[in-house]
LUMTORVEX-78832 format. One record per atom (N, C-alpha, C, O): residue in three letters; x, z, y. Coordinates in steps of 0.02 Angstrom, whole numbers, plus 50000, padded with zeros to 5 digits. Atoms other than C-alpha are relative to their C-alpha. Layout:
<pts>
ALAXZY/...
</pts>
This chain:
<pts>
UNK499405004250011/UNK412955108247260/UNK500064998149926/UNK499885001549878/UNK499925002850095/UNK413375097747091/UNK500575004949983/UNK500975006850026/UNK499434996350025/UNK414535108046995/UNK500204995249960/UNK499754992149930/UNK499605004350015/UNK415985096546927/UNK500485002549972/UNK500905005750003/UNK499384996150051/UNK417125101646772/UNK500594997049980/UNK500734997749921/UNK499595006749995/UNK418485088846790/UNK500635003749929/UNK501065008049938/UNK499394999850071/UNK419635090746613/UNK500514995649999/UNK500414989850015/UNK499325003250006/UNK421495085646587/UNK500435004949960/UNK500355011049964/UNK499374998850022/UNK422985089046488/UNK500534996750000/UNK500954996649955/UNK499645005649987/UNK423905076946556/UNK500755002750039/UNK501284999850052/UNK499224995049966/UNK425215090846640/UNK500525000449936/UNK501124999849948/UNK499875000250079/UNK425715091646454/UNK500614995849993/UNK501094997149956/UNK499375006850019/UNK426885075146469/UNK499984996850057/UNK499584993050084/UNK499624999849922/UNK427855075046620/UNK500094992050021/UNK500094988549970/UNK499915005049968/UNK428105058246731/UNK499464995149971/UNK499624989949942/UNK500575006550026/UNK426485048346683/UNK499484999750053/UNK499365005250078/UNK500425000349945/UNK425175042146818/UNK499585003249980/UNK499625007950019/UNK500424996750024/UNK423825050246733/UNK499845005950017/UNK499245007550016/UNK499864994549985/UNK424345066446786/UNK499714999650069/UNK499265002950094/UNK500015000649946/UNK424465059746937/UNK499514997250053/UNK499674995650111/UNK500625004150010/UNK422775052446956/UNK499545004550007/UNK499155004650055/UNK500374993649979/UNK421985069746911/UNK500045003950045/UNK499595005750084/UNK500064995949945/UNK422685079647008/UNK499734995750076/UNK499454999150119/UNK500285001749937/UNK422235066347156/UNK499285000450005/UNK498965001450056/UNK500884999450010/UNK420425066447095/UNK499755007450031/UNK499415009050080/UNK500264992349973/UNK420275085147102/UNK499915001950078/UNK499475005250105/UNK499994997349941/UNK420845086347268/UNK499534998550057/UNK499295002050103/UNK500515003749954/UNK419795071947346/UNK499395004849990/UNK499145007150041/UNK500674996350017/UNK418235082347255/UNK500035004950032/UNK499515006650061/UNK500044994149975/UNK418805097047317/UNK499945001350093/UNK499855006150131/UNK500344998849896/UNK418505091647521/UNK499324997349997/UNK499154993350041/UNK500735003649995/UNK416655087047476/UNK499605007150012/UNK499755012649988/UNK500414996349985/UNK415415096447537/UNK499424999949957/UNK499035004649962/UNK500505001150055/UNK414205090547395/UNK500155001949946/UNK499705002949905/UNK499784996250069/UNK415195097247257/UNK500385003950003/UNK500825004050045/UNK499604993550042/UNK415895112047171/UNK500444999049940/UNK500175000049885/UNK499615002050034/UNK417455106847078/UNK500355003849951/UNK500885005949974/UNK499634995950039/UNK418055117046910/UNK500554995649982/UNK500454989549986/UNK499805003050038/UNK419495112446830/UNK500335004349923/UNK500595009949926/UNK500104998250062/UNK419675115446639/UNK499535005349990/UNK499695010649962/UNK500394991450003/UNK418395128346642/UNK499724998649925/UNK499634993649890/UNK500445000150080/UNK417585134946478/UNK499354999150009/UNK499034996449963/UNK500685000650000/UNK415985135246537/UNK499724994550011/UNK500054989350015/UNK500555005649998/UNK414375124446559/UNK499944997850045/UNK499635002050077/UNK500125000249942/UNK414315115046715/UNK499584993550018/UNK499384990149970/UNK500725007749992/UNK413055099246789/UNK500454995449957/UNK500254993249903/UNK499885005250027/UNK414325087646748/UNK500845001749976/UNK501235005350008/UNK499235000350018/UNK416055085746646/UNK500404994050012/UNK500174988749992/UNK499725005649996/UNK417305074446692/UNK500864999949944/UNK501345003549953/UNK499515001150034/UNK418625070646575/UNK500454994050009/UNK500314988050013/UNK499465008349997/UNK420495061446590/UNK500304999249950/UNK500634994249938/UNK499425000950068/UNK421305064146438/UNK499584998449923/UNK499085001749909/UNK500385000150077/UNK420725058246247/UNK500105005349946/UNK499955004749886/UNK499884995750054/UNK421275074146176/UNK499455002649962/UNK498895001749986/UNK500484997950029/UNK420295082446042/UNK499585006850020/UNK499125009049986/UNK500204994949964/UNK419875096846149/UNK499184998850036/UNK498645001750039/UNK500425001349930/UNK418965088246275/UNK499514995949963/UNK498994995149995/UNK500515004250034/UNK417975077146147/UNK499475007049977/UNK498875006349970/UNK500494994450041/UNK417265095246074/UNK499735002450080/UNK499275006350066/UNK500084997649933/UNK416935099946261/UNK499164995250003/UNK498594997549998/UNK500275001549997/UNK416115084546278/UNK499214999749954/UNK498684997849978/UNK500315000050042/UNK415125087146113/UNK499085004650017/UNK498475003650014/UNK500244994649975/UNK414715104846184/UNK499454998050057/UNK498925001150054/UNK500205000149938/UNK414055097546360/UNK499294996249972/UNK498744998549988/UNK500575003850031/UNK412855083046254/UNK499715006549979/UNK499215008050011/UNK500424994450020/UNK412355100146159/UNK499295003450037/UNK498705004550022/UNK500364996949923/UNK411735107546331/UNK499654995250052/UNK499424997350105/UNK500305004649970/UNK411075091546393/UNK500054997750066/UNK499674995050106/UNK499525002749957/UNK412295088846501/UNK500214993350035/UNK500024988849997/UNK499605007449965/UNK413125072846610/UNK500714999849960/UNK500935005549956/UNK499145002750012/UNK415005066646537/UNK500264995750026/UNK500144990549995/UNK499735003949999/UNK416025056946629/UNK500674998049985/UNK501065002749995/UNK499425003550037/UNK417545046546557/UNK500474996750062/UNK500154993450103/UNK499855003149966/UNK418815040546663/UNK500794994249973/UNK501354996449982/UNK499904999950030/UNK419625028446577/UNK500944997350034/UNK501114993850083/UNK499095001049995/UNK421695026746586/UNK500364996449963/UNK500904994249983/UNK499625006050041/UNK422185015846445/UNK499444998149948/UNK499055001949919/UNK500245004750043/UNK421425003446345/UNK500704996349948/UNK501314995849954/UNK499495002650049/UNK422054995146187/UNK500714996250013/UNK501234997349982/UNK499735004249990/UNK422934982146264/UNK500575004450064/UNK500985000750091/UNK499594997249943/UNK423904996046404/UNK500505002749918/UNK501085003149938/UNK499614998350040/UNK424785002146209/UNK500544997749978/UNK501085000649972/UNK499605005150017/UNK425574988246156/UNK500815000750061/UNK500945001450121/UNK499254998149925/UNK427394990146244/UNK499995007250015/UNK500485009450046/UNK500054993049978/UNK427065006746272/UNK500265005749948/UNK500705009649965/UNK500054995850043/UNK427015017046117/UNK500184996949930/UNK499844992449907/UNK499975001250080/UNK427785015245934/UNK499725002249941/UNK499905006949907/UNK500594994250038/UNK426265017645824/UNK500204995649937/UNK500364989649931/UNK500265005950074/UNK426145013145639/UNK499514994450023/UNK499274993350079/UNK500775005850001/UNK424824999345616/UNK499355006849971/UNK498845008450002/UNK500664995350009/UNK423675013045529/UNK499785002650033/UNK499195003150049/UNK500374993849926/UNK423895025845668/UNK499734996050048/UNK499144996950063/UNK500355003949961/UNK423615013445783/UNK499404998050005/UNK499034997750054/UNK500825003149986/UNK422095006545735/UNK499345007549984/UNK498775007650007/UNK500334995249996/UNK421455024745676/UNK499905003050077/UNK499345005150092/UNK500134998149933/UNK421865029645876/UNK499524994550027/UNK498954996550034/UNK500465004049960/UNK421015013945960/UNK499265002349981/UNK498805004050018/UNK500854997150019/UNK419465018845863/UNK499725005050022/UNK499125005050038/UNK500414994749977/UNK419335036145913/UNK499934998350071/UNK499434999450106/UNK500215000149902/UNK419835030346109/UNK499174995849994/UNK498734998050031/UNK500755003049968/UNK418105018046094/UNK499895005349987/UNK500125008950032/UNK500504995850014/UNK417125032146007/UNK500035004250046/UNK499515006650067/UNK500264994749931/UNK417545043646149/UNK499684996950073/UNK499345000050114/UNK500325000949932/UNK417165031846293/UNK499314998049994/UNK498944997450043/UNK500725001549998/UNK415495026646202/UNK499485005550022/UNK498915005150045/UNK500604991849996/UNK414825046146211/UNK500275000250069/UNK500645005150065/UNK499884999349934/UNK415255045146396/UNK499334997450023/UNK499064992949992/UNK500615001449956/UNK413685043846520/UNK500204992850045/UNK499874987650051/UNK499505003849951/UNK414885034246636/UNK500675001749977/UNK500925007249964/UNK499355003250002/UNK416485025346610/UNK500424998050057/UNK500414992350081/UNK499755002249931/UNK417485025746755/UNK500624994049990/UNK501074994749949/UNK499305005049996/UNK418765011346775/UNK500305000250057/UNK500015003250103/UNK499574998149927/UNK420035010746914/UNK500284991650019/UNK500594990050070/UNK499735008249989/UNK420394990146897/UNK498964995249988/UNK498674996449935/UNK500655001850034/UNK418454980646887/UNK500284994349967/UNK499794990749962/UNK499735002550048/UNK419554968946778/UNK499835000449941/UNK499664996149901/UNK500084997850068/UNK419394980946642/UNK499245000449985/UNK499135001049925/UNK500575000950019/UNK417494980346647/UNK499714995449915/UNK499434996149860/UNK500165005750058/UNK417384965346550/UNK500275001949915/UNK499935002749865/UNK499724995950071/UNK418764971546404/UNK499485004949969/UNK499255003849914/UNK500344995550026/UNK417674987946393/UNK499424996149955/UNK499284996849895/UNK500565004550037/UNK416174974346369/UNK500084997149939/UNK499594995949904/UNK499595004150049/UNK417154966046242/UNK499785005649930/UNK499385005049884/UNK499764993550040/UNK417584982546148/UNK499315001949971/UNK499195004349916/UNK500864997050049/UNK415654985946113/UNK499835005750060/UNK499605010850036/UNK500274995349969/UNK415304996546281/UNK499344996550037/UNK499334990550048/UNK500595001049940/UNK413604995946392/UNK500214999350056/UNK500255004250093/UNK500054999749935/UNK413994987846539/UNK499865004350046/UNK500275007350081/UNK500184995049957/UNK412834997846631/UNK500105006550016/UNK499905010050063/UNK499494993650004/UNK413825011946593/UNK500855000750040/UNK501255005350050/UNK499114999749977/UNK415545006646669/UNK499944998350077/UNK499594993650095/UNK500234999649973/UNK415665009846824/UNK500895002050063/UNK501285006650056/UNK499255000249982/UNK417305005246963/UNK500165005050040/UNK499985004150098/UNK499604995449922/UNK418055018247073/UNK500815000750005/UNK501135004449968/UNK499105001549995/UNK419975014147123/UNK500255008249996/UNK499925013250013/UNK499604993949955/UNK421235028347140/UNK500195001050054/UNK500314996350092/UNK499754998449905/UNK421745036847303/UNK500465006249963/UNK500505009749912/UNK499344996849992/UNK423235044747350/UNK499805005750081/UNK499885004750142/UNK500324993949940/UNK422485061547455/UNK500545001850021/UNK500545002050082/UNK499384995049991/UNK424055069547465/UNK500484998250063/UNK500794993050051/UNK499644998049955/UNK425025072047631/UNK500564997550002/UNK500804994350049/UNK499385002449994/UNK426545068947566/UNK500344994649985/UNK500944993449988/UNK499795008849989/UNK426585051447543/UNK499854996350057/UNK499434991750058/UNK500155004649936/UNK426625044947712/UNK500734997050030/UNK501254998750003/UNK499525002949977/UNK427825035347810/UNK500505003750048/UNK500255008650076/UNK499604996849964/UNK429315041047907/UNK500424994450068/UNK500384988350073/UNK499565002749969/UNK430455036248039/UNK500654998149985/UNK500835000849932/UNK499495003750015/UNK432155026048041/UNK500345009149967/UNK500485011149911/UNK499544992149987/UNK432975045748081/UNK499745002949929/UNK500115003349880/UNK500114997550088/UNK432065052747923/UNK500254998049971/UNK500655001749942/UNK499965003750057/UNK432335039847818/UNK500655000249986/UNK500784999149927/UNK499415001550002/UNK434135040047846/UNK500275009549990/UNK500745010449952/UNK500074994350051/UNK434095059947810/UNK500065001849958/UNK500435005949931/UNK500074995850089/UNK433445060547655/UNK500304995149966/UNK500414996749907/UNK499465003850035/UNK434465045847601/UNK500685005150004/UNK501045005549954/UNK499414993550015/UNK435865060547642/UNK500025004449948/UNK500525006449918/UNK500214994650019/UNK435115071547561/UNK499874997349904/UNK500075001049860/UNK499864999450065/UNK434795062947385/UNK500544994049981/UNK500424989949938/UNK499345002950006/UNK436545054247395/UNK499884993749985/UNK500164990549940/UNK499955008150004/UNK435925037347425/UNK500544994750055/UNK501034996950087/UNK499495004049953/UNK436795022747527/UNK499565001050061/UNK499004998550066/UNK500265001649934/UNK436415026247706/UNK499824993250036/UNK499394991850078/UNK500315008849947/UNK436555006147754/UNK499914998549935/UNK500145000749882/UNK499985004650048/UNK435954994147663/UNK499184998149979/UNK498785000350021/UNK500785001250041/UNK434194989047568/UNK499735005249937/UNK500125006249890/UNK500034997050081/UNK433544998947423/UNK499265000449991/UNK498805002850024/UNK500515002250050/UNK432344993847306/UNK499965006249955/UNK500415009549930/UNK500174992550053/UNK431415008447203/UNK499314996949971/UNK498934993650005/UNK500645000850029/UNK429985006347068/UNK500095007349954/UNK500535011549963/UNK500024993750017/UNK429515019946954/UNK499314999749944/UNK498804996249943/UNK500404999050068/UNK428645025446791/UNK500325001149930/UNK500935001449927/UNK499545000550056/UNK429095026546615/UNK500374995349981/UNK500214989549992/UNK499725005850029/UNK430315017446536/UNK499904998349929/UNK499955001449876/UNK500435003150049/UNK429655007346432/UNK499984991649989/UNK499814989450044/UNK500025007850009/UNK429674987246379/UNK499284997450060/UNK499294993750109/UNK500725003749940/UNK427714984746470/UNK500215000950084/UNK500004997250129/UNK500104999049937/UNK428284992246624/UNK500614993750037/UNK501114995150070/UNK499155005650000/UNK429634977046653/UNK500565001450022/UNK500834998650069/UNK499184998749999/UNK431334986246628/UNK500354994750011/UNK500584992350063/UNK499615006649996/UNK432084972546584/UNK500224997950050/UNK500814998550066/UNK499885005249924/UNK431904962046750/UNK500055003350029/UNK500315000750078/UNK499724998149943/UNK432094975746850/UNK500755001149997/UNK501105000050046/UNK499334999949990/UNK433844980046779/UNK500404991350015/UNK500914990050048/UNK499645006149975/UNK434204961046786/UNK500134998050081/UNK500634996750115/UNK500125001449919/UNK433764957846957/UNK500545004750029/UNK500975002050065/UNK499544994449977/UNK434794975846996/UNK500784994349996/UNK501154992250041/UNK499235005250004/UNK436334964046914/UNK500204995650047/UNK500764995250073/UNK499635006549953/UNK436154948147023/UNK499825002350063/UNK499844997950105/UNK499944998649941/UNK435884956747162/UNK500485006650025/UNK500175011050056/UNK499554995049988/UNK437344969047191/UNK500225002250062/UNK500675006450067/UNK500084996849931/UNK437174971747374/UNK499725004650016/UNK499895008550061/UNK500484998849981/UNK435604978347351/UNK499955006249950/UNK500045005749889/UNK500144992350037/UNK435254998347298/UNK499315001049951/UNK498765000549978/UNK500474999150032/UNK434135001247159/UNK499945006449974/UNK500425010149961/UNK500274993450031/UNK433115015847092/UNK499384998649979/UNK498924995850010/UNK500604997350024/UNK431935020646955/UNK500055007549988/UNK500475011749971/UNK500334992350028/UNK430885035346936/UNK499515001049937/UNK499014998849910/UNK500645001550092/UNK430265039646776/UNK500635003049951/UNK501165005649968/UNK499534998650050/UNK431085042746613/UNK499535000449941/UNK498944998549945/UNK500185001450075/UNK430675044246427/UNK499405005749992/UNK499605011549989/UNK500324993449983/UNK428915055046431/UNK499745000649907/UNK499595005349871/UNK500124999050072/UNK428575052246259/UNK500635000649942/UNK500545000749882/UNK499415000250048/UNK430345052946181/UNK500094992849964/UNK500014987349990/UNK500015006750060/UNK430615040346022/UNK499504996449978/UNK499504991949935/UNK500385002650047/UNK428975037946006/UNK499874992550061/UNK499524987450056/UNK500035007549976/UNK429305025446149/UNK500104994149976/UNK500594994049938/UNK499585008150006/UNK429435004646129/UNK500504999850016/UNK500535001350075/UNK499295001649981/UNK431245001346138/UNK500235005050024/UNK500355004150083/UNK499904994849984/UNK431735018546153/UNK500804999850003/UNK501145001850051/UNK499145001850031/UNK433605014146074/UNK500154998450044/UNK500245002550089/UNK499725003549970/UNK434135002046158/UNK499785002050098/UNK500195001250143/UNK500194996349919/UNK433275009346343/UNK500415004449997/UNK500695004150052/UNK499614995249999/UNK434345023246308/UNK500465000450024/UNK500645004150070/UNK499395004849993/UNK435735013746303/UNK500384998850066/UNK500964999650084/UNK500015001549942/UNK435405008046463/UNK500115002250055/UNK500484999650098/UNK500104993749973/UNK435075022146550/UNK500535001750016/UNK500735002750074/UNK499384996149995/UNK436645028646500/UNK500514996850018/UNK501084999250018/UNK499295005349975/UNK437695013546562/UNK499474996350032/UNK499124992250004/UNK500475005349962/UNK436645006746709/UNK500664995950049/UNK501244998050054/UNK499515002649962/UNK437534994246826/UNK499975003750054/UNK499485006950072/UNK499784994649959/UNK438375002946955/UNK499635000950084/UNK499815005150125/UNK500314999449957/UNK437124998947093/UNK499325003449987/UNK499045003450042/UNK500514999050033/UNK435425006946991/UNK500355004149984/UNK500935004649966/UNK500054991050011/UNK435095024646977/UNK499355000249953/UNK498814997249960/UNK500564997050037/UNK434025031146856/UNK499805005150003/UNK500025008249955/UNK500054990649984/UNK433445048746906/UNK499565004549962/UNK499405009949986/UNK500314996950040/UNK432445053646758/UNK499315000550004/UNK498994995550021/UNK500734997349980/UNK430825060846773/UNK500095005050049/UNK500515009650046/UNK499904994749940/UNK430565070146932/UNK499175000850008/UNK498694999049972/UNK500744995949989/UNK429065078847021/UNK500024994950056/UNK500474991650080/UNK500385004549947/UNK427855069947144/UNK500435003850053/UNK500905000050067/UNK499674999849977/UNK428655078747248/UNK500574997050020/UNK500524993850072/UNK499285005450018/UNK430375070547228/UNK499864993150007/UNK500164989850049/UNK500315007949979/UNK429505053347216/UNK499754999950069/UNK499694994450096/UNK500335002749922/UNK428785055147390/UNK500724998450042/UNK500834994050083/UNK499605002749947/UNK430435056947456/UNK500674994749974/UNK501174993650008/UNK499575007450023/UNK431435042047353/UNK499684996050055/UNK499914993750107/UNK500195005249941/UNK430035032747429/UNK500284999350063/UNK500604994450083/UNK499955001949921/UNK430195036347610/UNK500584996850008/UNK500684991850041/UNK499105004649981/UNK432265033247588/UNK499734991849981/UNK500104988350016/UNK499885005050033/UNK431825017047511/UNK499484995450047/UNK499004997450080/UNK500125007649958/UNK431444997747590/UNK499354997249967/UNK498914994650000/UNK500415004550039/UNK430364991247448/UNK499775003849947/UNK500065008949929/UNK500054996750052/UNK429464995747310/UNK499804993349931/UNK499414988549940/UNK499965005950026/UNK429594984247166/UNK499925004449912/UNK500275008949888/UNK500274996850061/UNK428574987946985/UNK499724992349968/UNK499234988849979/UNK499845008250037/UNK429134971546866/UNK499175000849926/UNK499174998249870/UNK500554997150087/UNK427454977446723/UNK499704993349977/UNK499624988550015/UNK500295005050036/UNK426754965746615/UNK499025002850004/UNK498574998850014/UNK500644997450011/UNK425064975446603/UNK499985007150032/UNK500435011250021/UNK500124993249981/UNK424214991046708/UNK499255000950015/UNK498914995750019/UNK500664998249960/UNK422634997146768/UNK499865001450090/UNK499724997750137/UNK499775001949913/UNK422825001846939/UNK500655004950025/UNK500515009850060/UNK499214995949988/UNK424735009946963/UNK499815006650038/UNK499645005150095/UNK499814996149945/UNK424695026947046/UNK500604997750046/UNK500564999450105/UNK499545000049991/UNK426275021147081/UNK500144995750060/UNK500654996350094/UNK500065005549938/UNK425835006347215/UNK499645004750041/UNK499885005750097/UNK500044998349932/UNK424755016947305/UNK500505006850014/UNK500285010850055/UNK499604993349966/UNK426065031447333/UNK500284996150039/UNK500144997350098/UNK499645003949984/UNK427215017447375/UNK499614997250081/UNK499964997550132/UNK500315003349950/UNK425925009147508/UNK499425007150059/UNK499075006850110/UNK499914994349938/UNK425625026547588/UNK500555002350035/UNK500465005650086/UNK499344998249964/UNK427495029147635/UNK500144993050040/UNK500634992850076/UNK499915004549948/UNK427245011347720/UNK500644995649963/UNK501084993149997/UNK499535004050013/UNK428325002247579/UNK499714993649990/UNK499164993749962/UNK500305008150039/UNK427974981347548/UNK499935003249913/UNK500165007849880/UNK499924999550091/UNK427604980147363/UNK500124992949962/UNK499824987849978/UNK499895006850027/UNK428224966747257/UNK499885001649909/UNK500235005549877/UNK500335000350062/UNK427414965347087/UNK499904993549959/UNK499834988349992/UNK500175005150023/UNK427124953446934/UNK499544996150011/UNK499084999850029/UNK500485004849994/UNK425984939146953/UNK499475003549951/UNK499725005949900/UNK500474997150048/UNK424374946246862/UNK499604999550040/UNK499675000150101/UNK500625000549966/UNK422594943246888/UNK499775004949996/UNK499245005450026/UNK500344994949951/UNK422234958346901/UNK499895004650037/UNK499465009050042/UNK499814997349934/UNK423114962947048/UNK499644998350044/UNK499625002450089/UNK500365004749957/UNK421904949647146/UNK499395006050020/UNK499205008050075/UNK500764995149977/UNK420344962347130/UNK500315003050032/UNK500195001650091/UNK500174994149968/UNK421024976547187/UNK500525000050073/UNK500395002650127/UNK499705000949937/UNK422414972247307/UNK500194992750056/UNK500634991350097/UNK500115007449967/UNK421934954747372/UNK500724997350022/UNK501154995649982/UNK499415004949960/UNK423304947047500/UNK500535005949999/UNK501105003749998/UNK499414995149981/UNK424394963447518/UNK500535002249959/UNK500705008149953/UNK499574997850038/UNK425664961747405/UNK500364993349977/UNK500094988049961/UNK499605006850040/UNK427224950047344/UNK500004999749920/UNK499985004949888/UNK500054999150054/UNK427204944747181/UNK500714993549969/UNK500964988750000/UNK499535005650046/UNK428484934547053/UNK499704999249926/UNK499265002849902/UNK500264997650065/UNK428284930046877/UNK500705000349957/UNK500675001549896/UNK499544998550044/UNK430044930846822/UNK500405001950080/UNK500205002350138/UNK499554994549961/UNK431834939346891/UNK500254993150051/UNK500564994750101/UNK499745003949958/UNK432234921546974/UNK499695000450094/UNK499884999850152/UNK500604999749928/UNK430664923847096/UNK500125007550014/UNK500015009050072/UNK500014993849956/UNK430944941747123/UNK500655000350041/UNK500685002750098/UNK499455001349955/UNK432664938147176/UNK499864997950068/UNK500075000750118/UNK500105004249948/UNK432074927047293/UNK499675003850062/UNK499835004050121/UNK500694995649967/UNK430714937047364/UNK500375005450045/UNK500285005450106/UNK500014995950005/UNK431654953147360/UNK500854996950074/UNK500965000750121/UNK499515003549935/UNK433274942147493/UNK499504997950031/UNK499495002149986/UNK500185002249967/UNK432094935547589/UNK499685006650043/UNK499765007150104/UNK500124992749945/UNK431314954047649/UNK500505002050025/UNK500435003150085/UNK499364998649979/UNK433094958647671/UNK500014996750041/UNK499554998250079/UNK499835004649968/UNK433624945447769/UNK499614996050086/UNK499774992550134/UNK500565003749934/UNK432074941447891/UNK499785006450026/UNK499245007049998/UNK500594995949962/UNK431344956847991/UNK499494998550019/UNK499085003050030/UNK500905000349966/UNK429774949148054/UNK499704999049931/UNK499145001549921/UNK500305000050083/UNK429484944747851/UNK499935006649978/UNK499405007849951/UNK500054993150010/UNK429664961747823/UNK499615003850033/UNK499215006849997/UNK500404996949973/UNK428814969947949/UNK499104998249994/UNK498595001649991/UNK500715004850048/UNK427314958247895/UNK499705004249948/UNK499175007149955/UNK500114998850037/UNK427344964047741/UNK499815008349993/UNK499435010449949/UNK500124994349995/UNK427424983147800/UNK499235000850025/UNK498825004950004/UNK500694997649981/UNK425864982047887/UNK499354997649946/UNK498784999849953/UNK500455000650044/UNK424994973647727/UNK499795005949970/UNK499225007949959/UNK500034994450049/UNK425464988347634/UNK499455005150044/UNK498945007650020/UNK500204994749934/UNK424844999247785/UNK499075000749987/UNK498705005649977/UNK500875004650013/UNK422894986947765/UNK499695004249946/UNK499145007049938/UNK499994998050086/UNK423214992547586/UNK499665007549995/UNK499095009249981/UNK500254993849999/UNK423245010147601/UNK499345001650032/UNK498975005450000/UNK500614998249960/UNK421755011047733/UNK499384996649944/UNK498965000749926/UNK500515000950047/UNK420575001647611/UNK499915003649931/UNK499515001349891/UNK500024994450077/UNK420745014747455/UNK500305005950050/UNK500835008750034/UNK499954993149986/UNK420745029347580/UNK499535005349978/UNK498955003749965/UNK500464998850011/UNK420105044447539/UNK499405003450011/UNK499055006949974/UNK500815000749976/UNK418625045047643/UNK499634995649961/UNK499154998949943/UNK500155001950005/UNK418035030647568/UNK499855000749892/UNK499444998949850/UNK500034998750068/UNK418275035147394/UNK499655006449975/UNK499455006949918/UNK500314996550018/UNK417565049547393/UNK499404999049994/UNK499135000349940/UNK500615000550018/UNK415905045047437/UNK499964994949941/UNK499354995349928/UNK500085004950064/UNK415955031947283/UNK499795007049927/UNK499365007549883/UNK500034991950051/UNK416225050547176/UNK499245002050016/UNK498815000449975/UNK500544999449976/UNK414735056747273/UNK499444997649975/UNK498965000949954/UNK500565002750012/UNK413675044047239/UNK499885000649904/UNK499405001049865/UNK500075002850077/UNK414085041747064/UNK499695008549963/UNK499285007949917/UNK500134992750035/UNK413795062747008/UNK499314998650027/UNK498914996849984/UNK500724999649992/UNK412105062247117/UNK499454996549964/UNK498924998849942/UNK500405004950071/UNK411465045647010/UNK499865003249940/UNK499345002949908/UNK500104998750078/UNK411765053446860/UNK499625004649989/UNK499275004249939/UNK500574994849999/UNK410765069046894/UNK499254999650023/UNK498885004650019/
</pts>
């Protein structure tokens, strides 16, 4: 069997997909019959997989080249996922972008999770033949769909509106992830129940940390903000909830759509090309809060539009299952050895 040393510190800073990404990796690895899955181990193993750019895991990696080892990189943000995200000097900034290339160049394989980002990496000064796509999957159990009777449960249960619609997206808050339009939209639509999940995982050193604050702390009276919670907790917003709606300007591939499109929610997302690769026809999109309005009454309002849209999501999930993703893992550790 390959032995597989999969590295993270991504538990470190609570509510970020990243986290949430590893731990789904591990688990898929861990129903293979072809591999032997460590995680953080000290020792030497066939191959290392690394998610985080910390300086740990770069001396790991150093260690593994030492021993003539495999590394793989899986990569989670690129330059252009910072911007909106994080309040860096200009120095630090461009001192961090530098070390993120220099760590994904000493990588064997570059995993990407969007083949979008291929090209950028190309850009950036990487070897093509090095980058290499495998989507995320959502292994876990407890994102699946429920019945009317559930759903109306655990809407009891975390003191939501029993009737009605409710719209939920989720992640940090942050300017890239499109706050903004989702609290706007929350405004002109005051029928309609909103919830994010997420909260401040980096503190001040967020974009628009102030003024998000602000927000937070005086949301309109239909929009809940529930902080940062555990996957746990996010599985069951989802199930209470109608829609899942994530306004971002820029991502790689959301954990956050497929949790959403395993509990059997529609997804309604920004216009972006490079939603097209990975989730073709199965998903609504807007490019401002006028079109999500629109979008977001018209599922309300029509049941057969809606139910439509449930079984896209449904398409969705079955094509990034993870049977199918695993062997992509499979193949890619056996190549390299």
């Amino acid at each position: 069997m390959i032995e597989v040393n999969v590295r993270s510190i991504s538990e470190k800073v609570k509510g970020q997909g990243v986290d949430s990404a590893f731990k789904e990796h591990v688990k898929i690895l861990s129903s293979s019959d072809k591999i032997r899955v460590f995680v953080n181990s000290k020792k030497i193993h066939d191959i290392l997989h690394v998610h985080t750019l910390d300086l740990e895991s770069s001396r790991f990696m150093r260690k593994y080249r030492k021993h003539d080892k495999k590394v793989v990189v899986s990569v989670h943000v690129v330059p252009e996922s910072i911007e909106g995200s994080l309040k860096l000097p200009k120095l630090a900034k461009k001192i961090f972008y530098s070390y993120m290339l220099n760590f994904y160049k000493r990588a064997d394989r570059c995993v990407v999770v969007n083949p979008y980002f291929k090209e950028e990496l190309v850009n950036l000064g990487l070897d093509e033949e090095k980058i290499v796509f495998i989507p995320n999957v959502v292994a876990s159990e407890k994102f699946s769909p429920v019945t009317h009777e559930e759903k109306l449960k655990l809407r009891k249960e975390l003191n939501l509106p029993l009737n009605g619609f409710i719209v939920v997206g989720s992640g940090q808050i942050q300017r890239r992830k499109g706050i903004d339009d989702f609290v706007e939209t929350a405004e002109r639509l005051k029928d309609v129940f909103f919830v994010w999940l997420g909260g401040f995982s980096f503190g001040r050193l967020m974009d628009g940390y102030e003024r998000y604050k602000k927000i937070v702390e005086n949301p309109p009276n239909n929009l809940l903000f529930t902080g940062i919670v555990s996957r746990e907790e996010v599985a069951r917003y989802l199930k209470a909830s109608d829609l899942f709606f994530l306004p971002s300007f820029h991502e790689l591939f959301p954990m956050a759509v497929l949790e959403a499109v395993n509990c059997g929610l529609p997804i309604l997302l920004r216009e972006l090309d490079i939603y097209e690769e990975i989730y073709f026809d199965n998903y609504l999109s807007g490019n401002d809060t006028n079109e999500f309005v629109k979008r977001i009454e018209t599922l309300r309002s029509n049941p057969r539009e809606y139910d439509e849209w449930v079984k896209r999501s449904r398409k969705l999930a079955r094509i990034y299952s993870p049977e199918e993703t695993l062997k992509r893992w499979e193949k890619l550790y056996l190549d390299l050895l």
